[in-house]
PDB file of N, H, CA, C and O in Angstrom:
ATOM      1  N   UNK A   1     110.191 155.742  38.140  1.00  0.00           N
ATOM      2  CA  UNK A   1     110.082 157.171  37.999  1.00  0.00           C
ATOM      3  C   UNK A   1     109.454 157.710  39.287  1.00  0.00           C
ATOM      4  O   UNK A   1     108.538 157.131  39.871  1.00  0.00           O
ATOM      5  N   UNK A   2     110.080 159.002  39.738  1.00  0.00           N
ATOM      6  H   UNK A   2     110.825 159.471  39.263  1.00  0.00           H
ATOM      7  CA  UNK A   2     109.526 159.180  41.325  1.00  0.00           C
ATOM      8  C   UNK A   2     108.420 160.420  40.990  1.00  0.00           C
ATOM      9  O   UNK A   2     108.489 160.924  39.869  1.00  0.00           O
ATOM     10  N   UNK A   3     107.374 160.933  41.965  1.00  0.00           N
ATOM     11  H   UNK A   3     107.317 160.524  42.876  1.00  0.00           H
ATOM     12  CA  UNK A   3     106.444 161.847  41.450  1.00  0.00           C
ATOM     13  C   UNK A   3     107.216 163.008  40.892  1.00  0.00           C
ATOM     14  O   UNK A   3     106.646 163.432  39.887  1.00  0.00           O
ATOM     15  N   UNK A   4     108.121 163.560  41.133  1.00  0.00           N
ATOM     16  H   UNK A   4     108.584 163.215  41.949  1.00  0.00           H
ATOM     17  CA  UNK A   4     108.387 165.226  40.631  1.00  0.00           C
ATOM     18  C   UNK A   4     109.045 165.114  39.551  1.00  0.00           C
ATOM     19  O   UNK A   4     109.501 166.162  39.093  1.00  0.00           O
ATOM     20  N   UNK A   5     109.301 163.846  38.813  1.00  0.00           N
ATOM     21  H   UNK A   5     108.930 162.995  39.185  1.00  0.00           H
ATOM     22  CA  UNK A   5     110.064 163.749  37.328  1.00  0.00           C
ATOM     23  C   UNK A   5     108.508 163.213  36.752  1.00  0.00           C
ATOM     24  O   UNK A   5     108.037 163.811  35.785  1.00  0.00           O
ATOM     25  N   UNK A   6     107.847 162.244  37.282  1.00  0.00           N
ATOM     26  H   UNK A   6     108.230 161.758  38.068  1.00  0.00           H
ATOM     27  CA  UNK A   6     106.345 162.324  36.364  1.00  0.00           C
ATOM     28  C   UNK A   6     105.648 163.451  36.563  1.00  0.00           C
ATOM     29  O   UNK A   6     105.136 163.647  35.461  1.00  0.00           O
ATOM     30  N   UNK A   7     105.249 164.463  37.401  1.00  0.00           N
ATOM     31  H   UNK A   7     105.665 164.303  38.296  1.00  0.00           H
ATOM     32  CA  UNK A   7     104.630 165.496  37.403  1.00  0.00           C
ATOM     33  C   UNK A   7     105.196 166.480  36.138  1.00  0.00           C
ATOM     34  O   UNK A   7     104.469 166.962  35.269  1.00  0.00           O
ATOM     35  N   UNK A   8     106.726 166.670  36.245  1.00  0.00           N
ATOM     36  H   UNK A   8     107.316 166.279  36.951  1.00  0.00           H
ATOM     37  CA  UNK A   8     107.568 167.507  35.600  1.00  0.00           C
ATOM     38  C   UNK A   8     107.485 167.055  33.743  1.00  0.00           C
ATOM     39  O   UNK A   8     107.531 167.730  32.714  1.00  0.00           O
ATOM     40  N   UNK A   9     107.380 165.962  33.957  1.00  0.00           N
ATOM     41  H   UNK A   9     107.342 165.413  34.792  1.00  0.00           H
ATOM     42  CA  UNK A   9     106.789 165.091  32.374  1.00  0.00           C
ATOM     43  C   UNK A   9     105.661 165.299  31.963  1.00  0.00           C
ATOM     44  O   UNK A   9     105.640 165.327  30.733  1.00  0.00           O
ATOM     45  N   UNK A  10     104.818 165.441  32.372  1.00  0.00           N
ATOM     46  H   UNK A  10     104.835 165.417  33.371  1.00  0.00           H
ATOM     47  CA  UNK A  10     103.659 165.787  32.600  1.00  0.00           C
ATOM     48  C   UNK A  10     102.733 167.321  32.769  1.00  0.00           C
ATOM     49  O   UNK A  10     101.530 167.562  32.671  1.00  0.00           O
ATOM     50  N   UNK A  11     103.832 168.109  33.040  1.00  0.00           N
ATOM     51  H   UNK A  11     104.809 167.914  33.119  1.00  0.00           H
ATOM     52  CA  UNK A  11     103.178 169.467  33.218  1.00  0.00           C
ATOM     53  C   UNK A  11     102.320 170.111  34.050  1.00  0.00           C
ATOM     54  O   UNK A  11     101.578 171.077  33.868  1.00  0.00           O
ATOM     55  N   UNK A  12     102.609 169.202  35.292  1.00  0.00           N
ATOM     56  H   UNK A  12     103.211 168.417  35.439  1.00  0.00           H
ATOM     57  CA  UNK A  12     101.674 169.176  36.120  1.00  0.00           C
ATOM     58  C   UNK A  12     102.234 169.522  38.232  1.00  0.00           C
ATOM     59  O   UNK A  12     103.384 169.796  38.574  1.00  0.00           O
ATOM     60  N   UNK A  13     101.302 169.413  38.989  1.00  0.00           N
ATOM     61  H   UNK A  13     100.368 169.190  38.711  1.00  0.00           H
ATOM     62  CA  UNK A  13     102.147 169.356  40.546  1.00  0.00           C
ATOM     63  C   UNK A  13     102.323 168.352  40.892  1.00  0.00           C
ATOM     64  O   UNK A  13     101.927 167.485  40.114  1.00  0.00           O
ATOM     65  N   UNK A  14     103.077 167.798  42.372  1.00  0.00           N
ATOM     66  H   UNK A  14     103.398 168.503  43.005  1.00  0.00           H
ATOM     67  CA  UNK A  14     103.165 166.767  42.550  1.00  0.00           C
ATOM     68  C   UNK A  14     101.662 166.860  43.591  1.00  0.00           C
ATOM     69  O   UNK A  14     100.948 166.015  44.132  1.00  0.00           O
ATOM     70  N   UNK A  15     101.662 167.717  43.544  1.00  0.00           N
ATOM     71  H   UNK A  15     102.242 168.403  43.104  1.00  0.00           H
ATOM     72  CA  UNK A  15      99.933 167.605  44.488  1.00  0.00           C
ATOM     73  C   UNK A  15      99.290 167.331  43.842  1.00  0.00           C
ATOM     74  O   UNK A  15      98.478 166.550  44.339  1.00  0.00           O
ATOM     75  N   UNK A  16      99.067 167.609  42.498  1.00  0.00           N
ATOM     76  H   UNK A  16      99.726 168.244  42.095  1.00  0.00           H
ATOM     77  CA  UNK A  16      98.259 166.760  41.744  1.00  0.00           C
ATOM     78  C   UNK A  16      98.069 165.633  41.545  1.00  0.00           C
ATOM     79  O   UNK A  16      96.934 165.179  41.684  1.00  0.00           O
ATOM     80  N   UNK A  17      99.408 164.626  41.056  1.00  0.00           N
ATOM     81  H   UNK A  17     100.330 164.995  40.943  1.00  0.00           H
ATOM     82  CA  UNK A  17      99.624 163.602  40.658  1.00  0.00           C
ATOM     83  C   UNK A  17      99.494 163.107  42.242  1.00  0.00           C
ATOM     84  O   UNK A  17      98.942 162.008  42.175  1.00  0.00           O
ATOM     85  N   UNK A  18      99.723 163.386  43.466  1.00  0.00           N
ATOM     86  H   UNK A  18     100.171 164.278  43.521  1.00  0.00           H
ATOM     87  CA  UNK A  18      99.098 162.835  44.888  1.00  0.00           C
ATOM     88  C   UNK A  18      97.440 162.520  45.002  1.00  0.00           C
ATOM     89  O   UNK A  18      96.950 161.434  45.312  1.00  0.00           O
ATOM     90  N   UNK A  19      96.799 163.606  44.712  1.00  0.00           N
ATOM     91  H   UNK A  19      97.197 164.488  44.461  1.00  0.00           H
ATOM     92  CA  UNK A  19      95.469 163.808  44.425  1.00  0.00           C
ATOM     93  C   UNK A  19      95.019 163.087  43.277  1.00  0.00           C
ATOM     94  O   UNK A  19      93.800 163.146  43.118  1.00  0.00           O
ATOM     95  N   UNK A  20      95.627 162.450  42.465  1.00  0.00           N
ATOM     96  H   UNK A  20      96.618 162.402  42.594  1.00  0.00           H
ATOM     97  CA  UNK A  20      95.032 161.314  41.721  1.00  0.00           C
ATOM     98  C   UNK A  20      95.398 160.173  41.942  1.00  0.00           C
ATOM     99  O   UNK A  20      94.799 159.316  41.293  1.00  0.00           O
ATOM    100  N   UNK A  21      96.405 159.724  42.835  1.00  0.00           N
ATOM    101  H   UNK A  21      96.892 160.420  43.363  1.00  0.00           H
ATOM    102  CA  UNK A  21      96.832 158.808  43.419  1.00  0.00           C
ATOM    103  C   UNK A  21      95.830 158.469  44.618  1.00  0.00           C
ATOM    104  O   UNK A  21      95.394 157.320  44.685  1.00  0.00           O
ATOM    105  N   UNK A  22      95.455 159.397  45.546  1.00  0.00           N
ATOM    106  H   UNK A  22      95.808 160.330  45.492  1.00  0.00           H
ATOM    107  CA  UNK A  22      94.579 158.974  46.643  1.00  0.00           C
ATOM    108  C   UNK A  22      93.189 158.465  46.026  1.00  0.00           C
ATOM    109  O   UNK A  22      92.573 157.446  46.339  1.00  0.00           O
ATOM    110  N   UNK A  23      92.801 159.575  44.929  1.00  0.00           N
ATOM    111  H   UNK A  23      93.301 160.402  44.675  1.00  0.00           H
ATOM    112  CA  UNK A  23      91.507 159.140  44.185  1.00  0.00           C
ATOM    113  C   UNK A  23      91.254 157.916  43.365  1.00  0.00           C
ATOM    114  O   UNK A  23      90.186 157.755  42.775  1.00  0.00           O
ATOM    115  N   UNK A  24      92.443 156.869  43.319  1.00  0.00           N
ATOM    116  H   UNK A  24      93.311 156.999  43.798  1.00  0.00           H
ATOM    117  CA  UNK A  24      92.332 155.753  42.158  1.00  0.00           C
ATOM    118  C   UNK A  24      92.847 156.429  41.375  1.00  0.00           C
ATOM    119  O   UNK A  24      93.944 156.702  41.863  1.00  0.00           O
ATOM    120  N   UNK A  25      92.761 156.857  40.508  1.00  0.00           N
ATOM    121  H   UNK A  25      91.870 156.636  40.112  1.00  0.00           H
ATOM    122  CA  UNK A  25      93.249 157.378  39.078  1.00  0.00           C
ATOM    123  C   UNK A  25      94.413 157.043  38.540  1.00  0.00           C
ATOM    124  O   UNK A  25      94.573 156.293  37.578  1.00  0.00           O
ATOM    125  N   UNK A  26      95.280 157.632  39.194  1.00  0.00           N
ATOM    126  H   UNK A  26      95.150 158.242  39.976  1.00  0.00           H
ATOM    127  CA  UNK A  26      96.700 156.791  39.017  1.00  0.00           C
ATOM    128  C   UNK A  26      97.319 155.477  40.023  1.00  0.00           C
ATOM    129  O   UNK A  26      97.545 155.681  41.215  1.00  0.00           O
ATOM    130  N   UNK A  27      97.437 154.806  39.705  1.00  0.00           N
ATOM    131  H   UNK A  27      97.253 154.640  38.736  1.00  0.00           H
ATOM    132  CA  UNK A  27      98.321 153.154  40.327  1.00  0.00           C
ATOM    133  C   UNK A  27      99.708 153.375  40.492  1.00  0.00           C
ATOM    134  O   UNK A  27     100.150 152.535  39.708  1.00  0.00           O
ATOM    135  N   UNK A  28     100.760 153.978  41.017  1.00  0.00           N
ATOM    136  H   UNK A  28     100.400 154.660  41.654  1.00  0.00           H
ATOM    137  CA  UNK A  28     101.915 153.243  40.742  1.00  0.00           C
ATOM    138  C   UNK A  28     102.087 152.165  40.924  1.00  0.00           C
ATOM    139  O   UNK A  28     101.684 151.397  41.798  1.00  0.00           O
ATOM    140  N   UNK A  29     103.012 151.996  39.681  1.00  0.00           N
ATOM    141  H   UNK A  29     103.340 152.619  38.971  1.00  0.00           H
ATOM    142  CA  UNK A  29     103.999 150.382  39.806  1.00  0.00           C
ATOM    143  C   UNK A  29     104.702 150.077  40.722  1.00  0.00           C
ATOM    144  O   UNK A  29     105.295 151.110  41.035  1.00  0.00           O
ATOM    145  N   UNK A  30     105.086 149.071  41.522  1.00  0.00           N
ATOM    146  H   UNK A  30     104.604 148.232  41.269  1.00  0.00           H
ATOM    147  CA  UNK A  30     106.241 149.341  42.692  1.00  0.00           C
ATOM    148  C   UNK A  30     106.863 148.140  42.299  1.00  0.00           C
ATOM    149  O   UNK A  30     106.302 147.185  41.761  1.00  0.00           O
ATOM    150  N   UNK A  31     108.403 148.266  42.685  1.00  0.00           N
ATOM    151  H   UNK A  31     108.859 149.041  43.122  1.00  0.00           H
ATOM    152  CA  UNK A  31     109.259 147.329  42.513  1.00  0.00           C
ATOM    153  C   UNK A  31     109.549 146.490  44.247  1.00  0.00           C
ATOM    154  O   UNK A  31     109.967 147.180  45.176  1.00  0.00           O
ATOM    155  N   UNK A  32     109.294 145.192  44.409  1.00  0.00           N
ATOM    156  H   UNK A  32     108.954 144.631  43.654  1.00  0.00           H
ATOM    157  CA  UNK A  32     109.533 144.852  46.082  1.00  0.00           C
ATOM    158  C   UNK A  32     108.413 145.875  47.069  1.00  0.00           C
ATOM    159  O   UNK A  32     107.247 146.129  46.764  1.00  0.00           O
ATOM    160  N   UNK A  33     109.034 146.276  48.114  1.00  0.00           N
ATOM    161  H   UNK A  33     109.981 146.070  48.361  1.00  0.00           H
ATOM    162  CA  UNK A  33     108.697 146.551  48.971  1.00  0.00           C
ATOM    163  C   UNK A  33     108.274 148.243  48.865  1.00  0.00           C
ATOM    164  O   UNK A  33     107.353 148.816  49.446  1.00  0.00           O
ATOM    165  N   UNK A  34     109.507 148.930  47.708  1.00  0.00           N
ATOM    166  H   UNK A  34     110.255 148.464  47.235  1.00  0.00           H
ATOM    167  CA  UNK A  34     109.073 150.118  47.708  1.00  0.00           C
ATOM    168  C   UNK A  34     107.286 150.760  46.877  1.00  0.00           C
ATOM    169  O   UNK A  34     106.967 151.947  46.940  1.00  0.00           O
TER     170      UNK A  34
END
């Protein structure tokens, strides 16, 4: 799932879901290299 379909799931920005990404909060999963 890429950020603007989880943000959009979510109800939220993708600046947000960035801003909890830099902070720890959220982990993405990655498949390989991406």
């Amino acid at each position: 799932m890429q950020i603007g379909e989880f943000a959009h799931r979510h109800q939220t920005t993708k600046d947000t879901v960035r801003f909890y990404m830099v902070a720890g909060l959220l982990q993405p999963s990655r498949a390989g290299r991406n």
